[in-house]
C-alpha angles and dihedrals in degrees: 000000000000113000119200107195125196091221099174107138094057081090076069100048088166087058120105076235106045091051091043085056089046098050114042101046087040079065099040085053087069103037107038132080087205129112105247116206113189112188125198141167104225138031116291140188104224131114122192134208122244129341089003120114129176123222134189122220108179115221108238123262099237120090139014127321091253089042084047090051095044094051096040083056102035101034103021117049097030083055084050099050094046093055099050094044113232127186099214120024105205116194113206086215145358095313107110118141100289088204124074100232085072088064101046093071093088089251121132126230137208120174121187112226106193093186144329103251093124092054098037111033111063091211093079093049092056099140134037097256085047096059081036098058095036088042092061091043087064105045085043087052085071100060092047106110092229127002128212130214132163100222136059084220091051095052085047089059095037091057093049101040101042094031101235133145110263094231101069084052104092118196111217109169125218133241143191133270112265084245098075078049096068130068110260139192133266093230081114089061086056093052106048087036089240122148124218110283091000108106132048116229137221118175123169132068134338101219117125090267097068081065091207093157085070087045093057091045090057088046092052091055090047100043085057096071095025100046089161093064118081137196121241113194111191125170129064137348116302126239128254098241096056109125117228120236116257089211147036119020123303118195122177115196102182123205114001141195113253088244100049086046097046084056090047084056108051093048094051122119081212145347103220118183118173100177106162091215132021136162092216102327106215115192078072086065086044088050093055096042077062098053089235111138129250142257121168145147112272093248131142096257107047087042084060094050113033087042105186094334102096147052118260134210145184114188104324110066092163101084086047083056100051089050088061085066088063110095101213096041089049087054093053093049093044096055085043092056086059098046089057085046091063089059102071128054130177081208094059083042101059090046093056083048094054090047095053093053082054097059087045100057089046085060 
C-alpha cells in the first residue's frame, strides 16, 4: 500500500506527538513492506529507515498563522494525498478532512488522537476560532476509518466524547527514545552544577495542566527542611504566572538535548510529575528507562501506565519526596522503575500498528 501521512509535528521533534511520529514510522520503516509518505511544511532533520520519505509541502503565505495552519490541514495535504494516490491517509493528530466529500474517494483514513485536552479542558478553547476549530476535530475524528490512541483511558474518553464504537479505537502505547535506554555521562551535572541524588527532576510542558505551580509549592515546603536538595525543571518554555520557590534551588534548564536529559535523569534523586490530565506522558516512561524513581499524581492514567512502580499522590508530594531519601526504599522504586521500562517498546508498537493497517486494507 501507499501511505500518505500528515507528519506535521516532526518540525517538533520535543513534542509527545512529534516523537510518536518519529518513532513509530522510524520502526515501520524497518518492519513494512508499505510505501510511507510524511508530509511537512517546513524543513525538517529527520531520516527514516526503508520505504519512508519525507516531503515538504510549504503553507501558504496568506492569513494568519492559525488560517495558515487550518488550510494547510485541511486544503493542502488532502489535495496532496489525493494526487499522489494513497491508499491509506494517516493524520498524526486530530486533523482529518472535517468536510464528507474527503471520504467518498474511496481513500481510508486513520487519525491518531493522543488525548482529549482540547475537547475537555476549557483552557485550550479559550477564543471563538479556537471552539470552533476543536470543535470541528471532534466532530472529523468520527468519519476517520480507525482511530489510534496511546492510552486505555484515552480510548475510554475517545468512545464517549466523539461517539464512536470502541472497536474501531486501537490502543498503541508510547516509549522512549533509545537514548533514555543506554548508559550516559554526567557532563550535564556539570552543566547545571547538580550533584548525584541531589536534585529532584520535571520535565514536560509548562500549561496550566502540568500543574507545576503546585509542584514548586511542594518543593518549597520540602526544600525547607532538605536545603541541600535542589529542583530541575527541564521541557519547554515556562509560563509567566509560575511562581518561583521561596526556598531551595531552582534551576530551569529549558529545552535539552536527549543526551544531556538522559544524563539529568539518571542522576536524579526523583523524577516527580504531578499533571493533573495526560493522554500517555512520556518523559514518565524516559524517567524509567533511567532507573530514576517515580513520583506522579494519582491519576488514571498514570495509574495505566506506571502500574505499581511508582509512587502516587494525591495533594501532598512531600512526603513522597522525603521516602526517596531512604536508601532502601530508593533502591525499590529505582529497580521498579526498570522493570516498567521493559513493558513498552517503540519496536512491538510499530508492529500493532502494522497490523492494524492490515486489518484495515483487508476492509
Amino acid at each position: 500500500m501507499k501511505i500518505g501521512v500528515n507528519a506535521r509535528l516532526l518540525a517538533k521533534p520535543n513534542t509527545g506527538i512529534g516523537q510518536w511520529t518519529w518513532n513509530i514510522f522510524e520502526e515501520l520503516g524497518k518492519i513494512s513492506k508499505d510505501e510511507f509518505v510524511l508530509v511537512v511544511p517546513e524543513k525538517v532533520d529527520a531520516k527514516f529507515s526503508g520505504n519512508v520519505k519525507v516531503v515538504v509541502l510549504p503553507e501558504r503565505k496568506r492569513g494568519t498563522a492559525g488560517m495558515r495552519k487550518t488550510w494547510w490541514e485541511q486544503v493542502q495535504v488532502p489535495e496532496f494525498f489525493q494526487k499522489e494516490k494513497v491508499d491509506v491517509a494517516i493524520f498524526s493528530y486530530p486533523c482529518n478532512p472535517w468536510t464528507g466529500d474527503f471520504y467518498k474517494k474511496g481513500m481510508k483514513t486513520v487519525v491518531a488522537v493522543h488525548d482529549t485536552i482540547p475537547w475537555t479542558m476549557r483552557e485550550y478553547r479559550r477564543g471563538v476560532l479556537s471552539k470552533m476549530y476543536h470543535g470541528q476535530t471532534r466532530r472529523a475524528v468520527a468519519r476517520a476509518d480507525m482511530i489510534v490512541t496511546v492510552s486505555e483511558n484515552s480510548k475510554k474518553e475517545i468512545v464517549e466524547i466523539c461517539k464512536v464504537p470502541a472497536e474501531k479505537v486501537f490502543v498503541i502505547y508510547n516509549d522512549a527514545a533509545e537514548v533514555y535506554k543506554k548508559k550516559s555521562d554526567d557532563e550535564a551535572l556539570k552543566e547545571f552544577g547538580v550533584e548525584k541524588r541531589k536534585y529532584l527532576i520535571y520535565c514536560g510542558g509548562y500549561d496550566a495542566r502540568k500543574n507545576v505551580t503546585d509542584l514548586l509549592k511542594q518543593y518549597a515546603v520540602f526544600a525547607r527542611r532538605h536545603k541541600d536538595i535542589a529542583l530541575v525543571l527541564a521541557g519547554g518554555e515556562f509560563f509567566k504566572e509560575m511562581i518561583e520557590s521561596s526556598c531551595g534551588r531552582v534551576i530551569k534548564t529549558g529545552f535539552l538535548e536527549a543526551e544531556k536529559l538522559a544524563g539529568l535523569y539518571q542522576n536524579a534523586l526523583g523524577f516527580v510529575h504531578l499533571s493533573k490530565k495526560e493522554g500517555f506522558n512520556i518523559p514518565l516512561i524516559e524517567a524509567a528507562n533511567s532507573g530514576v524513581p517515580l513520583v506522579l499524581s494519582d491519576t488514571a492514567v498514570h495509574r495505566e501506565i506506571a502500574k505499581d512502580k511508582a509512587i502516587f499522590v494525591d495533594e501532598d508530594a512531600v512526603e513522597a519526596m522525603e521516602k526517596l531519601l531512604d536508601e532502601k526504599t530508593w533502591n525499590d522504586y529505582a529497580e521498579r522503575a526498570k522493570v516498567l521500562a521493559g513493558h513498552y517498546s517503540w519496536k512491538e508498537s510499530a508492529q500493532k500498528f502494522q497490523k492494524m493497517l492490515s486489518l484495515l486494507s483487508n476492509k
